[in-house]
C-alpha positions as a Markdown table, in Angstrom:
| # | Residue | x | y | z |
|---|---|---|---|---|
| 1 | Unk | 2.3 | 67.7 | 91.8 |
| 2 | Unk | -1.4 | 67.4 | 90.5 |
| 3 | Unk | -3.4 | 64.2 | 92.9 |
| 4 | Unk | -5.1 | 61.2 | 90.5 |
| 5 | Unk | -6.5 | 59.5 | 93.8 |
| 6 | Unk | -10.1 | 60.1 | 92.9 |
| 7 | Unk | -12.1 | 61.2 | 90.0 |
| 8 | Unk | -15.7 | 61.4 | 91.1 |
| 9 | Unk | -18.7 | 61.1 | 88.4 |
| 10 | Unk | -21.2 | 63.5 | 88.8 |
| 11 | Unk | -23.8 | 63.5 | 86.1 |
| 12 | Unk | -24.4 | 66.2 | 83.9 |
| 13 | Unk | -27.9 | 66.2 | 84.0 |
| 14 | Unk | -28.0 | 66.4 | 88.1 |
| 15 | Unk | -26.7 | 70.1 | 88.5 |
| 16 | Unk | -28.3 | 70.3 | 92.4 |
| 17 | Unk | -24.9 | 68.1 | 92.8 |
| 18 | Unk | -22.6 | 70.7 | 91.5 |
| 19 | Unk | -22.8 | 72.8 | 94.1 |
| 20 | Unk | -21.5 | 70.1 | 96.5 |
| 21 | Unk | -19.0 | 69.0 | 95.1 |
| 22 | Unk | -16.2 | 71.2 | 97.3 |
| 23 | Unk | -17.6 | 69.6 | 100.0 |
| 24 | Unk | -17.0 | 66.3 | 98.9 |
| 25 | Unk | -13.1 | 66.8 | 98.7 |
| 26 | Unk | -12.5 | 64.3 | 95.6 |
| 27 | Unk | -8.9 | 65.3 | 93.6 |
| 28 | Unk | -10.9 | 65.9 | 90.1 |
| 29 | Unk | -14.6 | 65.9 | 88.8 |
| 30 | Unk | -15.6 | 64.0 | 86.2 |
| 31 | Unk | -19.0 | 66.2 | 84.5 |
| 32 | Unk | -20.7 | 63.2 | 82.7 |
| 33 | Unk | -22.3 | 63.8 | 79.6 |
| 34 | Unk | -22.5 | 59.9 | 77.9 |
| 35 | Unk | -23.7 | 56.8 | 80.1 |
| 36 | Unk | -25.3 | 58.7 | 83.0 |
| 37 | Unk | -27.0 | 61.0 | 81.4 |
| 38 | Unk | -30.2 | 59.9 | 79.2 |
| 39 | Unk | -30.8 | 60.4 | 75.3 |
| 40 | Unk | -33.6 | 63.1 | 75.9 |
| 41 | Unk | -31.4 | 64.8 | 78.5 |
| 42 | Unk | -28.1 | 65.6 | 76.6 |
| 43 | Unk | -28.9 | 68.7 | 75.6 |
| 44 | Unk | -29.7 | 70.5 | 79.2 |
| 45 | Unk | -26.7 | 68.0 | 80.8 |
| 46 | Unk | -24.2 | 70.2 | 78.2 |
| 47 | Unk | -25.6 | 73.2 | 79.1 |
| 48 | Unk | -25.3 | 72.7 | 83.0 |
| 49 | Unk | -21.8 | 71.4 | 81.6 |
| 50 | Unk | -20.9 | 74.2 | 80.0 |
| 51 | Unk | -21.7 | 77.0 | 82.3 |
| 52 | Unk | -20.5 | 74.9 | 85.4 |
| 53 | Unk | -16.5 | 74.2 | 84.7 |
| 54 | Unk | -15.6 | 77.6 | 85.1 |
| 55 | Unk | -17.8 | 78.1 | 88.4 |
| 56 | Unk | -16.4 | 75.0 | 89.6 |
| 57 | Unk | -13.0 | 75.7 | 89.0 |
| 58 | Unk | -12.8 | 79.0 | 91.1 |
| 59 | Unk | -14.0 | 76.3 | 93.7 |
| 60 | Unk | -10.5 | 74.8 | 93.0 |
| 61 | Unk | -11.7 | 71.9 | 91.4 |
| 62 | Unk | -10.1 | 69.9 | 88.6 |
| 63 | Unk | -12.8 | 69.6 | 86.0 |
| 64 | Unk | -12.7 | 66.6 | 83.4 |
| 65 | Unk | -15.8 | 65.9 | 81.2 |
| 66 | Unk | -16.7 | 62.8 | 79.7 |
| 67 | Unk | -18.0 | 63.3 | 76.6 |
| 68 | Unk | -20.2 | 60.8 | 74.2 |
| 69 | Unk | -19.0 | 58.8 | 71.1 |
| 70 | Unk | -21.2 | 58.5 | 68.3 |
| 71 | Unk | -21.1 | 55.8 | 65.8 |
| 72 | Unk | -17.6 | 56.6 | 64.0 |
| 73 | Unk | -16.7 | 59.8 | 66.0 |
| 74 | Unk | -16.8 | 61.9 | 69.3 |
| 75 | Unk | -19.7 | 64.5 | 69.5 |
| 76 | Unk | -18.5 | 67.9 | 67.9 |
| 77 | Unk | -21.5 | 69.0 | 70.3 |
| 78 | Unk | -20.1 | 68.1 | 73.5 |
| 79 | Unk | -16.6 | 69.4 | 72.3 |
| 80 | Unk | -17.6 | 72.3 | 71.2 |
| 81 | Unk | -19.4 | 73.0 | 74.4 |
| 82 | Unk | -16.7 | 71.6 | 77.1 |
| 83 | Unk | -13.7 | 72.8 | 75.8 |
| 84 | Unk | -13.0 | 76.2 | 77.4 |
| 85 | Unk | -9.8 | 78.0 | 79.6 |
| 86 | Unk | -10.8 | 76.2 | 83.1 |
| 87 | Unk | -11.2 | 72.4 | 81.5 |
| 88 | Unk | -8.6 | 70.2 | 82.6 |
| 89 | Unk | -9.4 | 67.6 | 80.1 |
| 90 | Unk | -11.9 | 64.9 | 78.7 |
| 91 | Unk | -12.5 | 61.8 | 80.0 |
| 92 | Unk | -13.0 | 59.4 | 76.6 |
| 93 | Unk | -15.3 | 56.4 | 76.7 |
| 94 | Unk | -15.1 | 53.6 | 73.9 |
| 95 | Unk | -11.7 | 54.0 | 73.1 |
| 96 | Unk | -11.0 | 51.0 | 70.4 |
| 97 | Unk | -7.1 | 52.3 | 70.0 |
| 98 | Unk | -4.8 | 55.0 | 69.4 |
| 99 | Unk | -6.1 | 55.9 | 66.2 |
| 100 | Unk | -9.7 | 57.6 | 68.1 |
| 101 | Unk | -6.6 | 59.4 | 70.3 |
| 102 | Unk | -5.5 | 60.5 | 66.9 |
| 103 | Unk | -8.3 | 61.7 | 65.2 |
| 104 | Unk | -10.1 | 63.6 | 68.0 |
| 105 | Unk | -6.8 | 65.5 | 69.1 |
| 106 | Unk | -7.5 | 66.9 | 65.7 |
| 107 | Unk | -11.3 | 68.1 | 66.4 |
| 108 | Unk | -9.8 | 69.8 | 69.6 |
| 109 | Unk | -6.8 | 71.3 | 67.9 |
| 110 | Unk | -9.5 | 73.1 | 65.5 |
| 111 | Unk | -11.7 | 73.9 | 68.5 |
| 112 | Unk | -8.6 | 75.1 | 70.7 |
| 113 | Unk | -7.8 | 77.5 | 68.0 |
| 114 | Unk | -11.0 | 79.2 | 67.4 |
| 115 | Unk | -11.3 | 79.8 | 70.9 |
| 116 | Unk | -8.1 | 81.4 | 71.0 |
| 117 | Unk | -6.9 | 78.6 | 73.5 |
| 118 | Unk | -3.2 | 77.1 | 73.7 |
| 119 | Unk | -3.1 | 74.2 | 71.1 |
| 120 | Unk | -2.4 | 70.8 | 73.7 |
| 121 | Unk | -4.0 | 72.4 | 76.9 |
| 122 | Unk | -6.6 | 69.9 | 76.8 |
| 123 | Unk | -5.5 | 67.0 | 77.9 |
| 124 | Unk | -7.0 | 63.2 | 77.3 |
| 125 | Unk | -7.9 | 60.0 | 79.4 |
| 126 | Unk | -9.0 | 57.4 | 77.2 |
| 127 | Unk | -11.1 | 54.7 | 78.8 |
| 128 | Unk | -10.5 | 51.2 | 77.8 |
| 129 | Unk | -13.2 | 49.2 | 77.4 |
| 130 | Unk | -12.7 | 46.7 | 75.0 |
| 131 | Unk | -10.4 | 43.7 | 74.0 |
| 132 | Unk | -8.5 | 45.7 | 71.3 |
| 133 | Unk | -7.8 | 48.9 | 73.5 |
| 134 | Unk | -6.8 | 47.1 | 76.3 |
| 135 | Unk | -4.4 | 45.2 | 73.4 |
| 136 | Unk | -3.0 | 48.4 | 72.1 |
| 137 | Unk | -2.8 | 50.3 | 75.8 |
| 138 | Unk | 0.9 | 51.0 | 75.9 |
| 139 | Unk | 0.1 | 52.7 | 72.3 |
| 140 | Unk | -2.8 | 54.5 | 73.4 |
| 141 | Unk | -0.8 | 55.9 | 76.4 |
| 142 | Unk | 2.1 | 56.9 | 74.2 |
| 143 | Unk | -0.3 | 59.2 | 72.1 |
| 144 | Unk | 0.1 | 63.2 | 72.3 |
| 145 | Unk | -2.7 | 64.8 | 75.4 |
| 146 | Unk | -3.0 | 61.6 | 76.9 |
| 147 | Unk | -2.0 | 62.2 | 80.7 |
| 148 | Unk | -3.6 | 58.9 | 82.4 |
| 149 | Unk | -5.3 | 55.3 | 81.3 |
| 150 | Unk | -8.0 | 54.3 | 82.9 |
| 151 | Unk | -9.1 | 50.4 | 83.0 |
| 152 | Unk | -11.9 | 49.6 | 84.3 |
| 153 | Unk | -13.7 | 46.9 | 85.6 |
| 154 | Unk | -17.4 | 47.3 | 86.6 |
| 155 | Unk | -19.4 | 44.8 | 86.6 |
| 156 | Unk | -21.5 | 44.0 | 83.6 |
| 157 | Unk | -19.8 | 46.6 | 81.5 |
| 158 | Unk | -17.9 | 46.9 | 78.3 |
| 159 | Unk | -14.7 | 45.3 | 78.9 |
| 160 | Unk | -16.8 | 42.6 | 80.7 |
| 161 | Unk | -18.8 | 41.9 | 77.7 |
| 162 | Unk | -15.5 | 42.4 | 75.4 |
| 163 | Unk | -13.9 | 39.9 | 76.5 |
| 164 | Unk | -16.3 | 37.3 | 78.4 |
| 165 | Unk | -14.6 | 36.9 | 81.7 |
| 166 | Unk | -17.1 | 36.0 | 84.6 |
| 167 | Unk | -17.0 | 39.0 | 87.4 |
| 168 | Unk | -16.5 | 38.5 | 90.9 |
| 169 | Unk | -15.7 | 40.5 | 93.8 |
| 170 | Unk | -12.2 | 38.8 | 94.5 |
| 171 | Unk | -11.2 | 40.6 | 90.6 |
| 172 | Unk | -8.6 | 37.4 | 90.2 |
| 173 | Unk | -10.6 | 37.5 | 86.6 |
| 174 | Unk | -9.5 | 40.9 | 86.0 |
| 175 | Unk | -5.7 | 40.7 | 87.3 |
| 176 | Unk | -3.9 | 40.0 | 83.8 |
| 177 | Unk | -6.2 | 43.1 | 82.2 |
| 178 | Unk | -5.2 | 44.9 | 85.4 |
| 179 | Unk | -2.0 | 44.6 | 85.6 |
| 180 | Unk | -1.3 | 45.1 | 82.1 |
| 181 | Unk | -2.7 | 48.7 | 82.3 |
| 182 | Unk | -0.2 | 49.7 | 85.3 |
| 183 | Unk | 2.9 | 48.4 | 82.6 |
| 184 | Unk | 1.6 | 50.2 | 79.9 |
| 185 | Unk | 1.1 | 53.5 | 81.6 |
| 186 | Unk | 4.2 | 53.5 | 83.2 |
| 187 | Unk | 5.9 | 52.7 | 80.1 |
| 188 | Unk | 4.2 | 55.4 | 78.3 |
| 189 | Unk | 4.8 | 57.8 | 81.7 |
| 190 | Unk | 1.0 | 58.2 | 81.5 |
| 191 | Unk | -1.5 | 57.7 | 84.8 |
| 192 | Unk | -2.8 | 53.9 | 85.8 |
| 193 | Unk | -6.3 | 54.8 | 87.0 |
| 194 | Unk | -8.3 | 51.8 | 88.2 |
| 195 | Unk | -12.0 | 51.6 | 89.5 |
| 196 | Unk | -14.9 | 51.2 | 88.7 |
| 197 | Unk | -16.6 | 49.6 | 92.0 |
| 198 | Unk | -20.4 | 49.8 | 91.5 |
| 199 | Unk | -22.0 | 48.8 | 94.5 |
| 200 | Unk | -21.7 | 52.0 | 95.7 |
| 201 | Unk | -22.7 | 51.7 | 99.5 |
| 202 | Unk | -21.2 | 48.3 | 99.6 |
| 203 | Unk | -18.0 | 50.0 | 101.3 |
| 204 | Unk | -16.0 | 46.9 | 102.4 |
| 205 | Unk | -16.1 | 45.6 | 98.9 |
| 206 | Unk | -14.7 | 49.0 | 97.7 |
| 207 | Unk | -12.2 | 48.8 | 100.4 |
| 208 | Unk | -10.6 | 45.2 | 99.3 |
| 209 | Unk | -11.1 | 46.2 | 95.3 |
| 210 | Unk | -9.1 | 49.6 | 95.4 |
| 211 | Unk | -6.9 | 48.3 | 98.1 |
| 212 | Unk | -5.9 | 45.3 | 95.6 |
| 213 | Unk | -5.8 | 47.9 | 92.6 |
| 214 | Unk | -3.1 | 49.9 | 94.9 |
| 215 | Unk | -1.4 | 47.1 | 95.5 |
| 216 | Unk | -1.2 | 46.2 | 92.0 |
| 217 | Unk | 0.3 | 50.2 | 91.1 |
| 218 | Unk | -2.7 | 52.3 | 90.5 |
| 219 | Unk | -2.7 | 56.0 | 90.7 |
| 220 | Unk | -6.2 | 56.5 | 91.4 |
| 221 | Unk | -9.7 | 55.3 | 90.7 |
| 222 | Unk | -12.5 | 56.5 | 89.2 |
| 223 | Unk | -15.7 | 56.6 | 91.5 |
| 224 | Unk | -19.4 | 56.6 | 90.9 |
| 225 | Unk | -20.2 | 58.2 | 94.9 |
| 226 | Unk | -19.4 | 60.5 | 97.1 |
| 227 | Unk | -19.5 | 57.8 | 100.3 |
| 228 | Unk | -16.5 | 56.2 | 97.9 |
| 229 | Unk | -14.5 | 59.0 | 98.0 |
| 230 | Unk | -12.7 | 59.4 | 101.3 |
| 231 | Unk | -12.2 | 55.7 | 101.7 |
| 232 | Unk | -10.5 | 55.6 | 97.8 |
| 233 | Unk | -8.5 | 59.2 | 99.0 |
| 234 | Unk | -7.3 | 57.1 | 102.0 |
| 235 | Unk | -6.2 | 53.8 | 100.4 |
| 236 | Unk | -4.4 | 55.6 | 98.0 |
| 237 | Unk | -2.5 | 57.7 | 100.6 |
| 238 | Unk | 0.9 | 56.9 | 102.3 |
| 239 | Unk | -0.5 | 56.0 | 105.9 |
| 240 | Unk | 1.9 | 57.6 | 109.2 |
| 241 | Unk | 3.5 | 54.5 | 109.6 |
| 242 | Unk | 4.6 | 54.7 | 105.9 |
| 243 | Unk | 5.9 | 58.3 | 106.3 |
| 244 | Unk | 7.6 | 57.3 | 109.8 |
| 245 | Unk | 9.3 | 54.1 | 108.4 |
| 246 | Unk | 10.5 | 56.2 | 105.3 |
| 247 | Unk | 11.4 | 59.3 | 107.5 |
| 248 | Unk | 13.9 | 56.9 | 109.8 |
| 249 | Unk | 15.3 | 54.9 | 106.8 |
| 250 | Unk | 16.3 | 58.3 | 105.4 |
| 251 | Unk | 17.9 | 59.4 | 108.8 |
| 252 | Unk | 19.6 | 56.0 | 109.2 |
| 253 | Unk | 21.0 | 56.4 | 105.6 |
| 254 | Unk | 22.2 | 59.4 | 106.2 |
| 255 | Unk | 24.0 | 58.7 | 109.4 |
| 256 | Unk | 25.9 | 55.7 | 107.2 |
| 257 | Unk | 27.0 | 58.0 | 104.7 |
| 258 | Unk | 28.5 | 60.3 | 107.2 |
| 259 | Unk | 30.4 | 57.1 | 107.9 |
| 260 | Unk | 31.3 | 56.7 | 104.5 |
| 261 | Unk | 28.7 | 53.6 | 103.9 |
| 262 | Unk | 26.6 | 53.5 | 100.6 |
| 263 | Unk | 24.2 | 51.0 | 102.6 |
| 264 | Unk | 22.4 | 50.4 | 105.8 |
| 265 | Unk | 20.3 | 47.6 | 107.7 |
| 266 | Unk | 17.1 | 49.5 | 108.5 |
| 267 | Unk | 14.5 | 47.7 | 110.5 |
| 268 | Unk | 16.2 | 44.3 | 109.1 |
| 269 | Unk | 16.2 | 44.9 | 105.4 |
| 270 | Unk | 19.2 | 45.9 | 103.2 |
| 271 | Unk | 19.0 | 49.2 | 102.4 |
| 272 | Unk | 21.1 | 51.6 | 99.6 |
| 273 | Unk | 20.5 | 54.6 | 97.4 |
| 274 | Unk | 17.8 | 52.6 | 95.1 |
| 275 | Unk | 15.4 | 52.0 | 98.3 |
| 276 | Unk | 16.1 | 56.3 | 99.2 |
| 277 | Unk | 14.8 | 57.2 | 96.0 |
| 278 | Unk | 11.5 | 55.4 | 96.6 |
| 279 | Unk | 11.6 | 56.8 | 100.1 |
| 280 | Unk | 11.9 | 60.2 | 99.3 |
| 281 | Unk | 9.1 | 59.8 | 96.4 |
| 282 | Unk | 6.6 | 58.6 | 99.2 |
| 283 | Unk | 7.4 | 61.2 | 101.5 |
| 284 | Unk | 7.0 | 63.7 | 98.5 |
| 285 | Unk | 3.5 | 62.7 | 98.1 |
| 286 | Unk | 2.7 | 63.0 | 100.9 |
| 287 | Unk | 3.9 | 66.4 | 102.0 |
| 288 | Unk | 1.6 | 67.4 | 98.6 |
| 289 | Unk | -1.0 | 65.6 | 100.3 |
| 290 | Unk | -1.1 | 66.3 | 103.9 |
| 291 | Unk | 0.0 | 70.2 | 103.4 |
């Protein structure tokens, strides 16, 4: 089982970062090569790019690369470039529906197969940042390569401008949009990854805004520090009181069925088979996690 809890941003242009990065213990890497990286810089930021995700992933870390959309397509540049043996996928900005899914699985089918790689190794998370992709996210998600959805809500930013809501810290602005990603991945069996919380030092606000995104069904989020990243890791963890409550309802479950009962009141609730399949799925996650 692969962890979604955190996908860091690290721009390509800043390489003195990439060599901290194991230290900073986030589940995936996102190499930036579009918003954080500026015009004059692109070329050196794909470089660093390119001769880092191999590096970086005998680190054991799970390299994704955002990659820039021109005016009509992605950058052959940056795909060319990126996609090598060691790349876990591309992160894609701008997504306006399923039809950009479409057409640049195609460029990386071409690219896959001059570079002798397995056709659908490199897998997709569309970012979606404006009215229409948010529309069309259950789509997006169905799409061959895609393996998460991310929706995010930074301040100022696309989806923001897109469609007009006024930000605040609370998010109540933001639940609908919110909300409606966690459906459509999990109808499409595709990742919910939330974020993106840009007052980076501003640590209780991060707290409350991932804590509500978890609460809501997130996977993950995407974060923009590395102070963000132990606090997101946490949030979206199963706490010791979550594993000890799940551990008991599956010992007092199991007791009833030696009894021959299908169902058991555990710490005052109902409990049957539906509530041990959710138990055991926490305590899975966790024994990935904390192993």
């Amino acid at each position: 089982m692969s962890l979604f809890r955190t996908f860091l941003f690290v721009p390509g242009s800043n390489k003195r970062w990439f060599n901290k990065l194991a230290n900073y213990e986030s589940d995936n890497i996102i190499l930036d090569l579009e918003d954080s990286v500026p015009l004059v810089n692109k070329d050196e930021a794909r470089e660093n790019v390119l001769n880092s995700i191999s590096v970086l992933a005998a680190q054991q870390q799970k390299v994704y690369v955002r990659i820039n959309k021109e005016a009509f397509v992605y950058s052959q540049k940056d795909l060319h470039a990126v996609i090598q043996q060691d790349l876990e996928g591309l992160v894609l900005p701008k997504v306006n529906g399923p039809e950009d899914i479409e057409e640049v699985s195609s460029q990386i089918a071409e690219i896959e197969k001059v570079k002798n790689l397995p056709v659908g190794s490199v897998k997709l998370i569309p970012t979606l940042e404006s009215a229409r992709s948010l529309y069309l996210a259950y789509e997006i998600g169905l799409k061959d390569r895609v393996i998460g959805i991310a929706g995010l809500t930074a301040k100022d930013g696309d989806i923001q401008r897109s469609i007009n809501y006024q930000w605040t810290p609370q998010g109540f602005e933001t639940l609908y949009y919110r909300s409606k990603i966690v459906l459509a991945a999990r109808a499409a069996n595709v990742i919910p990854i939330g974020g993106l919380w840009q007052e980076v030092h501003n640590l209780e606000g991060l707290k409350k805004s991932a804590s509500f995104n978890r609460q809501l069904g997130y996977d993950g989020e995407m974060v923009l520090h590395p102070s963000n990243v132990p606090i997101v890791n946490d949030i979206y963890s199963p706490t010791v009181e979550e594993i000890d409550y799940y551990r008991g309802m599956l010992i007092e479950f199991e007791k009833a069925e030696e009894s021959g009962l299908n169902a058991v009141i555990y710490d005052g609730n109902h409990i049957d088979a539906a509530h041990i399949k959710t138990a055991r799925r926490v305590l899975d996650y966790a024994s990935k996690i904390y192993s």
